[in-house]
PLY file of the C-alpha trace (Angstrom):
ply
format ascii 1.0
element vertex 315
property float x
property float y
property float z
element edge 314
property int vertex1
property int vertex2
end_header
22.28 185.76 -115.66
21.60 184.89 -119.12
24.12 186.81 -122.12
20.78 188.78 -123.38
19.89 189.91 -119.65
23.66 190.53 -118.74
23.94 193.04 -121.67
21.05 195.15 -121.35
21.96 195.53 -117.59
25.56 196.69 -118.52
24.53 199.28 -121.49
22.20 200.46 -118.27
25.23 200.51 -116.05
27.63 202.37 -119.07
25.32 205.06 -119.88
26.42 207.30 -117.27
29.79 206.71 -117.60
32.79 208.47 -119.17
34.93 205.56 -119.17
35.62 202.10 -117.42
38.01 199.41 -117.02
37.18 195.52 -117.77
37.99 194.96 -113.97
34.48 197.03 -113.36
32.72 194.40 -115.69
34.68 191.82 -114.27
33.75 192.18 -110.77
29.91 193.81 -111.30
29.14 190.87 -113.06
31.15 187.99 -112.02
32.32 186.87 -115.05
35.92 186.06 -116.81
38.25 188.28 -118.83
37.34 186.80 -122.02
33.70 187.00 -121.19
34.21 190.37 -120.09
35.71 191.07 -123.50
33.33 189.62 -125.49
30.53 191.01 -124.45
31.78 194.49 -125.21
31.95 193.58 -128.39
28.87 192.38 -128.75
27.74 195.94 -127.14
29.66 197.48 -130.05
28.16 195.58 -132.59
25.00 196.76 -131.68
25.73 200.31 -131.83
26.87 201.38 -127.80
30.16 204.19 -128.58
32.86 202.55 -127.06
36.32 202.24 -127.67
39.58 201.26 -126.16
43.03 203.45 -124.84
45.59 200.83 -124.81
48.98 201.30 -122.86
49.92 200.98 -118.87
46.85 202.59 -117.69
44.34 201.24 -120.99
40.94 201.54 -120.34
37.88 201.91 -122.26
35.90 204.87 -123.10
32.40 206.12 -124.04
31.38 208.40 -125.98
28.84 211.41 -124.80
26.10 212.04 -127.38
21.97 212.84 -127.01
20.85 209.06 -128.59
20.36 206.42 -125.93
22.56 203.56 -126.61
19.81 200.38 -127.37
18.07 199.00 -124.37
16.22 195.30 -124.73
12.52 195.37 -123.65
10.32 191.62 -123.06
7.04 192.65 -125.08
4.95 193.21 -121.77
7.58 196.22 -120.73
6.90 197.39 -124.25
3.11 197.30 -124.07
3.70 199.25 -120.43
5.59 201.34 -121.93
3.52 201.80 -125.02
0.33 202.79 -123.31
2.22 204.70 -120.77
3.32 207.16 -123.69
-0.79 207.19 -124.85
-1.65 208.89 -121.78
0.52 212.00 -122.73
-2.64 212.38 -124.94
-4.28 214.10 -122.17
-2.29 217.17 -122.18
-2.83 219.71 -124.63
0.75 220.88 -123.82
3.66 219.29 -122.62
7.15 220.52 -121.88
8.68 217.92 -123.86
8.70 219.52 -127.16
7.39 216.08 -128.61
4.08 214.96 -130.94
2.32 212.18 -129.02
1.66 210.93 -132.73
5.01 211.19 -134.34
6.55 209.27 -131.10
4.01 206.89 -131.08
5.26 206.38 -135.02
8.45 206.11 -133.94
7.85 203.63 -131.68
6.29 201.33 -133.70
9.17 201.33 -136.32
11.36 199.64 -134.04
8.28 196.91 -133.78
7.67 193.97 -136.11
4.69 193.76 -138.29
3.47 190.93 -135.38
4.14 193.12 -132.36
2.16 196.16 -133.96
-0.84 193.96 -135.20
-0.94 193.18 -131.27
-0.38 196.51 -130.05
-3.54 197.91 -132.16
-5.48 195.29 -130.93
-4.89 195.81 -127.47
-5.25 199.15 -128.54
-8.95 198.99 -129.77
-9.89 196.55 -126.43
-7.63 198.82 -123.80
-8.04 202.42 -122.84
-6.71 204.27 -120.00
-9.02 206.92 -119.14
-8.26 210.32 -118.89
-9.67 213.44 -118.36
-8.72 215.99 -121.41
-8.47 219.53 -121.15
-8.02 222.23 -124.22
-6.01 224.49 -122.15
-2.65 225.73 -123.75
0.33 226.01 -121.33
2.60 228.26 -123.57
5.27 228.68 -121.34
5.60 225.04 -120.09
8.83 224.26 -121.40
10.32 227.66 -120.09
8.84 226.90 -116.77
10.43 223.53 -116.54
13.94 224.89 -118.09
13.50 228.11 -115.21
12.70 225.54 -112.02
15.71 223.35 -113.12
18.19 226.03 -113.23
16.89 227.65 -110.32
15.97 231.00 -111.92
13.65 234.38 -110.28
11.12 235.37 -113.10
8.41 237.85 -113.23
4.76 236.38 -114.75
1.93 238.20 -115.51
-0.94 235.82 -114.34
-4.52 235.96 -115.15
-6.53 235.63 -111.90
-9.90 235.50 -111.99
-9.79 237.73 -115.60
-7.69 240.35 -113.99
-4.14 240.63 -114.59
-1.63 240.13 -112.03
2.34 240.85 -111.96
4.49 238.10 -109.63
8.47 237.63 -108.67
8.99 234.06 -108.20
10.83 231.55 -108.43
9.61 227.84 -109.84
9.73 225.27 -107.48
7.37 221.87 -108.57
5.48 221.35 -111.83
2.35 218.89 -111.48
-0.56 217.67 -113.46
-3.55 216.80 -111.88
-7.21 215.41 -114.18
-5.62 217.28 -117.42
-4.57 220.24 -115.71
-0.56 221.62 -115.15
-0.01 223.31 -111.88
3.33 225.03 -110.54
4.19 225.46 -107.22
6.60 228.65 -106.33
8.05 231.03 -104.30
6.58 234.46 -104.31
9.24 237.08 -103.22
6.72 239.41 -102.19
4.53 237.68 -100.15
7.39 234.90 -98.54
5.35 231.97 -99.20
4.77 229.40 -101.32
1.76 229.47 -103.85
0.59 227.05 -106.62
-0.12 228.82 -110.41
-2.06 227.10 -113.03
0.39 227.31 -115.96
-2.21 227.78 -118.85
-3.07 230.92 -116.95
0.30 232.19 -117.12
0.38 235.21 -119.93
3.99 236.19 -120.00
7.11 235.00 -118.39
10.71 236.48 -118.07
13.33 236.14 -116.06
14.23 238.87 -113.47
17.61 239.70 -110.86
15.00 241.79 -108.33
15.70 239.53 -105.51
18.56 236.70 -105.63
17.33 233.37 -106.80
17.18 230.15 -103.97
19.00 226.75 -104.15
16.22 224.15 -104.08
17.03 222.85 -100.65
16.27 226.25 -99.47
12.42 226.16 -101.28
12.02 222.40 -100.17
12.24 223.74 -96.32
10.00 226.75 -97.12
7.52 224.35 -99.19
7.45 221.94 -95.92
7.12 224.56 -93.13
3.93 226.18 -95.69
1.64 224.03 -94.56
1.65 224.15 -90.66
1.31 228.24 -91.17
-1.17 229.83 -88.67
-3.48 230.41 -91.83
-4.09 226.83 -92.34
-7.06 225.52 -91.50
-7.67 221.77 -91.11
-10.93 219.90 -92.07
-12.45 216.76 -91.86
-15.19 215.55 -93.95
-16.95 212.08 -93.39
-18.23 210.68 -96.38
-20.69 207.75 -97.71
-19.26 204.23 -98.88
-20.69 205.27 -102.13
-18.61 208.53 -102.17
-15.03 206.28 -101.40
-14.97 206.04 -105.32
-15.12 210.19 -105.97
-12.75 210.59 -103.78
-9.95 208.56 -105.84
-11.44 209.87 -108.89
-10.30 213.26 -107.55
-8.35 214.30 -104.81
-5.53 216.68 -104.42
-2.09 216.54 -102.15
-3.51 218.40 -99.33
-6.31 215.28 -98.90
-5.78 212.12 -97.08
-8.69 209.05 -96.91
-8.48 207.19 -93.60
-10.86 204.29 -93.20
-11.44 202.80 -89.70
-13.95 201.28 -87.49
-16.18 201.79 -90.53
-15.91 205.27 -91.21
-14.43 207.06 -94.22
-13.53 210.58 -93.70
-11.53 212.96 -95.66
-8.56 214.60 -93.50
-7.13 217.88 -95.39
-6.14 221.53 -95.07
-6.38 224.40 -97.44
-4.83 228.16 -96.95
-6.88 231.59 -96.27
-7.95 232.49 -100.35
-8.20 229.11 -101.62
-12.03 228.22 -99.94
-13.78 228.56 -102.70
-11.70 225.70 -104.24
-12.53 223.51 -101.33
-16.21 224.47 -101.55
-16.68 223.58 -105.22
-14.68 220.19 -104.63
-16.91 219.75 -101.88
-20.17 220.03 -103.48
-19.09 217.01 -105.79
-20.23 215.01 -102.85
-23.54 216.05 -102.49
-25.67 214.13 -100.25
-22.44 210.86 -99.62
-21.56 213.72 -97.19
-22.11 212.37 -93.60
-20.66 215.15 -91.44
-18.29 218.30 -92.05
-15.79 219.86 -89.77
-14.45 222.93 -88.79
-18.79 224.47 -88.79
-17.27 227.33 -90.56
-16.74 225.07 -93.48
-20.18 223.70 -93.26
-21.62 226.77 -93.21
-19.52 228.71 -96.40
-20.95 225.30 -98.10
-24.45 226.16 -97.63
-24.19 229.68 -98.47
-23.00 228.30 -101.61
-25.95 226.21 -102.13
-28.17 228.98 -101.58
-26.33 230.94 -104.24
-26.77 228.30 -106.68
-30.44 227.74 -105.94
-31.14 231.69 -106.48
-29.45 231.32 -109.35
-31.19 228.55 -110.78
-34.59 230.06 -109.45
-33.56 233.26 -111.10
-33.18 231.64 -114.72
-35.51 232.18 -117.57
-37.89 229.09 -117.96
0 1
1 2
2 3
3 4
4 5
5 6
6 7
7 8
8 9
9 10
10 11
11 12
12 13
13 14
14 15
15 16
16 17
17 18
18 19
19 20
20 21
21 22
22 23
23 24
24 25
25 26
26 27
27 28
28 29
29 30
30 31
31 32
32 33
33 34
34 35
35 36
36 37
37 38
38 39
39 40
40 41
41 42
42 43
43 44
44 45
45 46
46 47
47 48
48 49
49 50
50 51
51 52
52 53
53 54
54 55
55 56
56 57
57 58
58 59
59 60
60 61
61 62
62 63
63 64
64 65
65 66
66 67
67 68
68 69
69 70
70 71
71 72
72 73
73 74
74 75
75 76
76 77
77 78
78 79
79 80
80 81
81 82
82 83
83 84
84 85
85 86
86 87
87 88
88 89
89 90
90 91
91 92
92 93
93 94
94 95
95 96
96 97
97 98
98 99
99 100
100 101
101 102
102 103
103 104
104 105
105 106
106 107
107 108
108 109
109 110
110 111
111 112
112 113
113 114
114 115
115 116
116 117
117 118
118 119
119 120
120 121
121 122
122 123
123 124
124 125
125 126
126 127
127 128
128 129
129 130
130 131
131 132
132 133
133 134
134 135
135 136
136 137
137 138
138 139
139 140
140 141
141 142
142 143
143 144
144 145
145 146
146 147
147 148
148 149
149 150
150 151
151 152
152 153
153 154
154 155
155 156
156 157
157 158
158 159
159 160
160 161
161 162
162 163
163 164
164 165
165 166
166 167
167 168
168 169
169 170
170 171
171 172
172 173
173 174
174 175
175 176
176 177
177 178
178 179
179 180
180 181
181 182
182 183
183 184
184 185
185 186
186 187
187 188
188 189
189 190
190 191
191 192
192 193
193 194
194 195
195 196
196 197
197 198
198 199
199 200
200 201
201 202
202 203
203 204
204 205
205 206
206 207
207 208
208 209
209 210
210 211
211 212
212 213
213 214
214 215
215 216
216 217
217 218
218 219
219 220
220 221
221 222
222 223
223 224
224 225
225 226
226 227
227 228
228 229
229 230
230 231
231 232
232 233
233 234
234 235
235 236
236 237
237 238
238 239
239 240
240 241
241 242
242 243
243 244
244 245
245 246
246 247
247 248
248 249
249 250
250 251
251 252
252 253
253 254
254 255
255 256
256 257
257 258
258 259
259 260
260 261
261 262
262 263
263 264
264 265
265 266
266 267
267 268
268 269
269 270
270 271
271 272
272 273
273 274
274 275
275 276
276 277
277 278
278 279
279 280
280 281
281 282
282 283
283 284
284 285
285 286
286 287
287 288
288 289
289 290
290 291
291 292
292 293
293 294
294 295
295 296
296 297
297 298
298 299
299 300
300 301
301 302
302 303
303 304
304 305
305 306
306 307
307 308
308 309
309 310
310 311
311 312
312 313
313 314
């Protein structure tokens, strides 16, 4: 291993550490005493808090603090990286506390006037697509700060432009096409349900019921779906509908292709057919057959309600 590679692999091995003896670098890396020692150094030179306790037991020490010692990126981990940070662009909100424009700033300081002309080129030839939503998740950051210490809160959720009280507790923040979702534990009902977190109004934290370790919620999340109000579908689709279906799909969907079918394999819980309707009808006519029938037919009640409708419109 090269001296460059060797250092940026120990600042990543240091970083977590309180302190460490030259033996450790000694033996992780397989190098000599002096090297050992010298490439310390060089780590101090370039700004990694270390220092040394001398005496019978000497060892070296680093300090805690909130800036990231320096890490050494090749340019294409930078352009990864670089365009990886773009996407956040997406997300009206995010729980981050960060400006997608003032990091991106940041970034580029640390970037010679070469590597930046090549980034905005790449820039004005390279897009990742996205699909951007307006929605504003006020309580994001609380949510994420709540499901990491494992607290019960009360929200006050808008559903369906009524207002609803719940007791839960936080279990998984997604994102799915521009959207954040949480999943939690409601108190009340014993079961796990997924909020959208822009339609969260309030949020506080409550002792009602005693909060869960996470193990605890993992088991509950796992055992949710095989509850007797599950019911499984199965949905073959066109060759021309393979490409919706990785455009959009959610966790509770699965695409097997074999013996030159493609069907959709998925779930969804007693209240949330509507959603599978309405993701449904994206298909249109790629759909090849439907089962359960019951599924079939709550899809073409819903065409028939959207036909009256559109009959029913002013010309």
């Amino acid at each position: 291993m090269r001296k460059a590679e060797r250092l940026n692999d120990m600042m990543l091995f240091l970083n977590d550490k309180n302190s460490f003896q030259l033996s450790d670098i000694m033996a992780k890396y397989g190098v000599s005493r002096s090297t050992a020692i010298r490439d310390i150094q060089s780590l101090e030179e370039i700004g990694m808090p270390i220092y040394s306790e001398r005496g019978r037991n000497g060892h070296y020490r680093v300090l805690r603090n909130r800036l990231l010692s320096p890490i050494v990126f090749n340019i294409d981990e930078v352009f990864a990286l670089y365009f990886s940070m773009l996407t956040l662009k997406a997300y009206e909100t995010t729980p981050f506390h960060l400006s997608v424009e003032k990091l991106k700033t940041k970034f580029e300081r640390c970037l010679s006037a070469e590597k930046i002309e090549m980034l905005r080129k790449t820039e004005e030839v390279f897009s990742l697509g996205y699909i951007k939503h307006n929605n504003q998740c006020e309580f994001l950051d609380i949510i994420l700060q709540f499901t990491m210490e494992e607290k019960v809160c009360q929200i006050n959720y808008d559903k369906n432009g009524t207002e609803k009280t719940y007791i839960v507790q936080f279990y998984n923040i997604s994102s799915a096409y521009g959207q954040w979702y949480v999943t939690s534990y409601n108190f009340e009902t014993k079961r796990m349900q997924v909020f959208r977190c822009d339609k969260i109004l309030a949020l506080k934290e409550n002792d009602t019921f005693e909060a869960k370790k996470m193990e605890e919620l993992k088991r509950v999340a796992d055992s949710f779906n095989k509850k007797a109000d599950v019911t499984t579908f199965e949905v073959e689709i066109a060759s021309n509908g393979v490409d919706l279906f990785f455009k959009e799909n959610y966790p509770s969907m699965k695409l097997r292709q074999q013996q030159g079918k493609n069907v959709i394999h998925g779930f969804y819980h007693k209240g949330e057919e509507q959603f599978i309707i309405n993701y449904l009808l994206g298909y249109g006519e790629k759909i090849i057959a439907i089962q359960p029938d019951s599924l079939r037919d709550m899809l073409l009640n819903e065409l028939d309600t959207i036909k009256k409708h559109m009959q029913n419109l002013s010309s």
